[in-house]
C-alpha positions in Angstrom: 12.4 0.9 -6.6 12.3 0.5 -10.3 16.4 -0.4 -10.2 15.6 -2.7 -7.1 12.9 -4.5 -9.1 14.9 -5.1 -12.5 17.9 -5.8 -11.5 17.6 -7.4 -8.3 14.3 -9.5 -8.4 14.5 -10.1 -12.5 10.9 -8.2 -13.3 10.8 -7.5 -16.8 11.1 -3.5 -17.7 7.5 -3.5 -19.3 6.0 -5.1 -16.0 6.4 -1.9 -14.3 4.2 1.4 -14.3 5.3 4.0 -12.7 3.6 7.2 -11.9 5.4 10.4 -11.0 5.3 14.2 -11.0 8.4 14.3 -13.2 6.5 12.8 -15.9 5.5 14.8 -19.5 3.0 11.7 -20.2 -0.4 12.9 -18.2 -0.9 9.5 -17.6 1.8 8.9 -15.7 0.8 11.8 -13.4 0.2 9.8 -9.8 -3.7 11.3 -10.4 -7.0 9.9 -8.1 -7.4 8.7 -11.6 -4.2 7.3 -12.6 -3.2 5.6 -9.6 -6.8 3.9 -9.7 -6.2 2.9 -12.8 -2.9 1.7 -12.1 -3.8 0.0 -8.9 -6.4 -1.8 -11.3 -3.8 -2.6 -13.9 -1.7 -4.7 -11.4 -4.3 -6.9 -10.5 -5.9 -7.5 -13.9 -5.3 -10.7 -15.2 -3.1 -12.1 -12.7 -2.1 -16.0 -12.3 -1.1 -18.4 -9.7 2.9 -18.1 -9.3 2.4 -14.2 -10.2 4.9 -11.9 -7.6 3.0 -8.7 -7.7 4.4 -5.1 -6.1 3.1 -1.8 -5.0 5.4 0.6 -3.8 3.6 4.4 -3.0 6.0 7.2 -1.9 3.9 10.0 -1.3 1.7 11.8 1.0 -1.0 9.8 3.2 -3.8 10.5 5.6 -6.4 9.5 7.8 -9.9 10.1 8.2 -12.5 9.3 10.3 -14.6 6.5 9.6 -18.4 6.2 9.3 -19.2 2.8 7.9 -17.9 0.8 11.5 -15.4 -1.2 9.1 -11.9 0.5 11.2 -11.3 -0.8 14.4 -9.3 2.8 15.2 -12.5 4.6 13.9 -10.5 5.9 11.1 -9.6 5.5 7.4 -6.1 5.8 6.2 -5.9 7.1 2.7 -3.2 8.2 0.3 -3.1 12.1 -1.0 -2.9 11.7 -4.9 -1.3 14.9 -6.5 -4.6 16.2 -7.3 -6.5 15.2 -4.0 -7.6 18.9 -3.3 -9.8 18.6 -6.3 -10.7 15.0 -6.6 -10.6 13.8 -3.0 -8.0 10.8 -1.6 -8.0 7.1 -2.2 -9.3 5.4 1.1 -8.0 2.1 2.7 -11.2 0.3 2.5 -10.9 0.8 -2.2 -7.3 0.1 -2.2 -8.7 -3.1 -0.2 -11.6 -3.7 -2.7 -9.4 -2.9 -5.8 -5.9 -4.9 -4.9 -6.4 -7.5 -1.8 -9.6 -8.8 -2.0 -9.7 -9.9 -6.0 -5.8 -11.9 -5.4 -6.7 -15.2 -6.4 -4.5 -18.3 -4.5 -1.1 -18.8 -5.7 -0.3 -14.7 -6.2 1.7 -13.1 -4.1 1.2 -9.2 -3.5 3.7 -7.0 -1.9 3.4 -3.7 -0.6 5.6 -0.7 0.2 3.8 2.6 1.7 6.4 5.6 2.7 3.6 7.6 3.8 2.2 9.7 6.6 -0.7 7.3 8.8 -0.1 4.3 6.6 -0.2 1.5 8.7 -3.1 -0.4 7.8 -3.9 1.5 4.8 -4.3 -1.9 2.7 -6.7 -2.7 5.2 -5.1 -6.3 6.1 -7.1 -8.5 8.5 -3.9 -9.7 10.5 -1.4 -6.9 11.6 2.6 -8.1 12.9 3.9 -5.3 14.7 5.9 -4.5 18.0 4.3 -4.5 21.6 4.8 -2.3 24.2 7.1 -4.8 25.5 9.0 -4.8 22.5 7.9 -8.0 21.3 6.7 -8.9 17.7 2.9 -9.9 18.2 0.3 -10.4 15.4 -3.2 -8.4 15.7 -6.4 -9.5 14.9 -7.5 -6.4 12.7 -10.9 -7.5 11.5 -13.5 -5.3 11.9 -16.8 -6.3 14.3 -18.9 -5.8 11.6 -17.9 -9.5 10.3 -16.6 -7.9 6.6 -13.7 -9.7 5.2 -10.6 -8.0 4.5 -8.7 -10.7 3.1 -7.5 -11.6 -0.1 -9.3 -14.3 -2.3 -6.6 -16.9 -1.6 -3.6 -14.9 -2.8 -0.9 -13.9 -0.4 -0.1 -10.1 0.6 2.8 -8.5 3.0 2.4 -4.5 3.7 5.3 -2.8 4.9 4.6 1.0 5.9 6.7 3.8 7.1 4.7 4.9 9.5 1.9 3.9 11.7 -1.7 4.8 11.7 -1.6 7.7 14.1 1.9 8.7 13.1 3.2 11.1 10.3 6.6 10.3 8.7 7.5 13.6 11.1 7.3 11.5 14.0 10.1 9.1 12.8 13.7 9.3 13.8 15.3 8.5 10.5 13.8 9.8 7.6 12.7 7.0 5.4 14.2 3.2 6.3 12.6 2.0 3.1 16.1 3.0 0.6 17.8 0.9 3.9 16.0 -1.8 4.0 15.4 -2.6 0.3 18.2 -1.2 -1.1 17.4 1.4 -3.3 19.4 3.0 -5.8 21.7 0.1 -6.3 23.0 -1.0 -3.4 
């Protein structure tokens, strides 16, 4: 992603944090803390004609949902390395933290490759396929009236799986190096 984003879309090497196992720097560990921190740091202080991305390649989850916000009944989440100890990172913060404070004129887009990540941004509009095979948009906002929507700015989610679905359930094992061209194609 970090070659896609350099090379093909022009983003400048010291616009990009990027949290792995791999790394000796413990914070760029993907931590509950790091990757709220991080999640914060891409929002702070953007600006009208800002193109902003989040890409997670990890482990996801759902669970259910008590506060009548998910019209499934369940909140998807993403498994930081340390989740056992510290918990996961639910759908309705990554909403609170990286949807809802995009001003107009920013553009967000995000990658999830994880297990039950389909709505984990928490978007109020959802384009999928039908039953019939058709492309339809759904109307994903809760009955409880809250809005899920960004503060003007402009966000696309792309997920490797649906809510209900691990990446198990797929036929081919990531589409996400196909479809965006990773390492260097």
């Amino acid at each position: 992603m970090r070659y896609l984003l350099i090379n093909k879309f022009q983003f400048p090497p010291d616009s990009i944090l990027m949290l792995t196992e791999a790394e000796s720097d413990p914070y760029r560990i993907p931590t509950k803390h790091n990757i709220r921190m991080a999640l914060y740091w891409l929002v702070t202080g953007c600006q009208p004609g800002d193109s902003l991305v989040f890409h997670y390649s990890g482990h996801g989850s759902r669970q259910r949902n008590y506060n009548g916000d998910e019209i499934n009944g369940y909140d998807q989440a993403l498994r930081p390395l340390d989740f056992e100890a510290q918990g996961v990172i639910v759908d309705d913060e990554i909403n609170a933290t990286i949807v809802r404070p995009l001003p107009c004129g920013v553009k967000l887009h995000a990658i999830i490759d994880a297990c039950h990540s389909g709505t984990v941004l928490d978007l109020p509009y959802l384009y999928r396929r039908s039953s019939t095979g058709q492309y339809v948009w759904e109307d994903r906002r809760p009955p409880s009236g809250i809005w899920k929507g960004s503060g003007g700015g402009e966000v696309i989610s792309f997920s490797g799986c649906d809510d209900d679905q691990s990446s198990a359930d797929i036929s081919v094992s990531s589409i996400f190096p196909l479809l965006f061209g990773e390492g260097g194609s």
